[in-house]
C-alpha positions as CSV (number, residue, x, y, z in Angstrom):
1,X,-26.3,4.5,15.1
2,X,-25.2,6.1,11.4
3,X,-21.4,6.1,12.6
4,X,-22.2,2.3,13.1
5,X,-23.6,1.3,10.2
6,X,-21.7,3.6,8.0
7,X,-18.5,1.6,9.4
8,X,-19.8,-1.3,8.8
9,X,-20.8,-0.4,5.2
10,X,-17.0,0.9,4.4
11,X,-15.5,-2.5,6.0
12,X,-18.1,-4.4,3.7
13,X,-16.5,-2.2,0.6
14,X,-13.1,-3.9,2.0
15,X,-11.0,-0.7,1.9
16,X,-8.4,-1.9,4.0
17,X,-4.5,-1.1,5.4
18,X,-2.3,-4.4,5.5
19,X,1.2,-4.2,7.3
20,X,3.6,-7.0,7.5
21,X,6.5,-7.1,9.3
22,X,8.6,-10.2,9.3
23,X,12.3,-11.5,11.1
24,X,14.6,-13.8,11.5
25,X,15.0,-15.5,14.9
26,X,17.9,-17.4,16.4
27,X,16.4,-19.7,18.8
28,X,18.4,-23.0,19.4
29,X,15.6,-25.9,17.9
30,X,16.2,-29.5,17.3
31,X,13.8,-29.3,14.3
32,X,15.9,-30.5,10.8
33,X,14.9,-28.9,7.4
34,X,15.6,-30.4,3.9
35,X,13.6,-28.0,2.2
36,X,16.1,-26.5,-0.5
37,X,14.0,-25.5,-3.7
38,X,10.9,-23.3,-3.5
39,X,7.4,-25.4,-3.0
40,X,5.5,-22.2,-3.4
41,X,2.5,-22.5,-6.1
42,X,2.6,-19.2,-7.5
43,X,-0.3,-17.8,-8.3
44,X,-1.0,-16.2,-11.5
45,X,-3.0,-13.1,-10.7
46,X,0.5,-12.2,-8.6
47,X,0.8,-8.0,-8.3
48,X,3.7,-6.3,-6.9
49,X,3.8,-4.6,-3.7
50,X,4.9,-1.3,-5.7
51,X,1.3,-1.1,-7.4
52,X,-0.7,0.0,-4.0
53,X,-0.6,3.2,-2.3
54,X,1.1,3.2,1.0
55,X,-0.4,4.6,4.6
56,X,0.4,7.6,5.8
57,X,0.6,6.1,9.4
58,X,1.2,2.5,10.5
59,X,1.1,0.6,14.1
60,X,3.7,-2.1,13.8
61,X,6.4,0.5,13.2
62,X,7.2,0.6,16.9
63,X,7.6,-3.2,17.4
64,X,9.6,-4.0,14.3
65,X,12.2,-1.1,15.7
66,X,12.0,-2.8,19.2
67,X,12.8,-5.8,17.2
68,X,16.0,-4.3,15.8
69,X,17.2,-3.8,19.2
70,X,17.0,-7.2,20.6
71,X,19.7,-10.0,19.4
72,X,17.8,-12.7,19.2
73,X,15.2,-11.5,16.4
74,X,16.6,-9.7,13.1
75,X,14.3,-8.0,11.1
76,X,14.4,-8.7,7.3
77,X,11.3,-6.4,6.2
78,X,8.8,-4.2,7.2
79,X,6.1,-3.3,4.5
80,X,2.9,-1.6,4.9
81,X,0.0,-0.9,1.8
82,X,-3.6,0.2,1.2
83,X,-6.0,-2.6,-0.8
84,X,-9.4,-2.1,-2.1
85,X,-11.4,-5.6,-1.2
86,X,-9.9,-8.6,-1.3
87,X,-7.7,-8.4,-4.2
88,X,-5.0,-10.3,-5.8
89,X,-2.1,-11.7,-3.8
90,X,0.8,-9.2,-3.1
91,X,3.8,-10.3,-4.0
92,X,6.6,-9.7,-0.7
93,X,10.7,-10.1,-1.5
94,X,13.4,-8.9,0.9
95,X,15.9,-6.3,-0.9
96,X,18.4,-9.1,-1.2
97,X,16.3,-11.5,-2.2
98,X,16.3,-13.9,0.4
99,X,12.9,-13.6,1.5
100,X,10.5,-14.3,-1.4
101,X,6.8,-15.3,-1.1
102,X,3.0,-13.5,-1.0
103,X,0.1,-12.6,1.3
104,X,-3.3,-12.2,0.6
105,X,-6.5,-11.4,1.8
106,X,-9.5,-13.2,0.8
107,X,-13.4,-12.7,1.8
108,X,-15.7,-15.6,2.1
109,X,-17.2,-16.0,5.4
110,X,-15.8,-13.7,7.0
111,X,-12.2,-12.3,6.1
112,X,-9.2,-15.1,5.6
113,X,-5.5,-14.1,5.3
114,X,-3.3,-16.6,3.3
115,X,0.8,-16.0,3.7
116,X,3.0,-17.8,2.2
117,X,6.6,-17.2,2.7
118,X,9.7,-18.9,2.4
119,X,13.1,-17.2,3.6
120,X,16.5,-18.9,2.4
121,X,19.7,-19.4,5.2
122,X,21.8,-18.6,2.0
123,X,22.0,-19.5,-1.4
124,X,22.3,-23.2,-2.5
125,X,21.3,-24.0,1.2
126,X,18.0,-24.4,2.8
127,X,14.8,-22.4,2.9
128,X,12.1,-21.9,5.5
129,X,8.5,-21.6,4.6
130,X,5.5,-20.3,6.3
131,X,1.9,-21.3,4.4
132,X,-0.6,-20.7,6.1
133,X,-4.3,-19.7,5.9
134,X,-6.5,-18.2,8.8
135,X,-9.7,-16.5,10.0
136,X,-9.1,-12.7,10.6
137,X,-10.4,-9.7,12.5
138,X,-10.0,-6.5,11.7
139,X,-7.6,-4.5,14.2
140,X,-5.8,-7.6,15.8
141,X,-2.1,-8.5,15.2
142,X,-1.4,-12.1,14.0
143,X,1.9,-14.1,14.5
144,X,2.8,-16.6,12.5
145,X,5.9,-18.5,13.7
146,X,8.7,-21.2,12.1
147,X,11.8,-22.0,14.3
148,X,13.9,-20.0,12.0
149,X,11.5,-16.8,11.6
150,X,8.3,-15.1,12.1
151,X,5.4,-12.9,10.5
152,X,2.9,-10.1,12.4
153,X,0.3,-9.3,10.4
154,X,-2.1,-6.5,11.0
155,X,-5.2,-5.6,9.0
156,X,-7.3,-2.4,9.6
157,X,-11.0,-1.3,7.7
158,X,-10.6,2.3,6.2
């Protein structure tokens, strides 16, 4: 019964492990898009991803190499980090740029994730944006999907 509640209580201090993995699919759609200027609303309270520790093990390693692998996904990042609480959104950008957005977990009733990411086809052409905001439990995986690309989420108590 102590292991139990002594769980409970470190969950309820919100040390947690966030990984994000996120890729570019080529699946024929019919869908248009005429986004071509960013329509995130940056927060202010922004903090890089460089300012939290990372994990010494992860669990969405293995499917973001499988996804490397299969010609029909393309993986763009793969980013894994250790948050006291629900903290400030994280600031997520691709090495060349082309991905650009933030996650963030928030505690209310319950613990919400909010991503918002937008990935660009190329410069000066159109971008692809995923906002979203959901419920989640600890120790699940969570897709989030646009015709052009997708994001698994994972989110683990310490």
């Amino acid at each position: 019964m102590l292991g139990l509640v002594s769980h409970v209580a470190l969950a309820e201090g919100g040390a947690y492990q966030l990984e994000l993995m996120v890729f570019s699919q080529s699946i024929p759609t019919t869908e248009t898009f005429e986004q071509t200027v960013s329509q995130i609303n940056w927060p202010v309270d922004l903090t890089e991803l460089s300012a939290y520790n990372k994990p010494d093990n992860t669990t969405l390693s293995d499917g973001y190499t499988a996804l490397a692998k299969d010609s029909i996904y393309h993986p763009i990042i793969f980013v894994a980090w250790l948050q006291q609480g629900s903290s400030s959104p994280v600031h997520i950008q691709s090495v060349d740029g082309k991905l650009n957005g933030f996650v963030q977990l928030q505690q209310g009733q319950g613990l919400q994730l909010l991503v918002d990411l937008e990935l660009a086809s190329s410069p000066g052409e159109f971008i692809y944006r995923i906002s979203e905001k959901r419920p989640v439990k600890l120790n699940e995986s969570y897709y989030m999907d646009h015709p052009k690309f997708g994001v698994v989420v994972k989110i683990k108590s310490l």
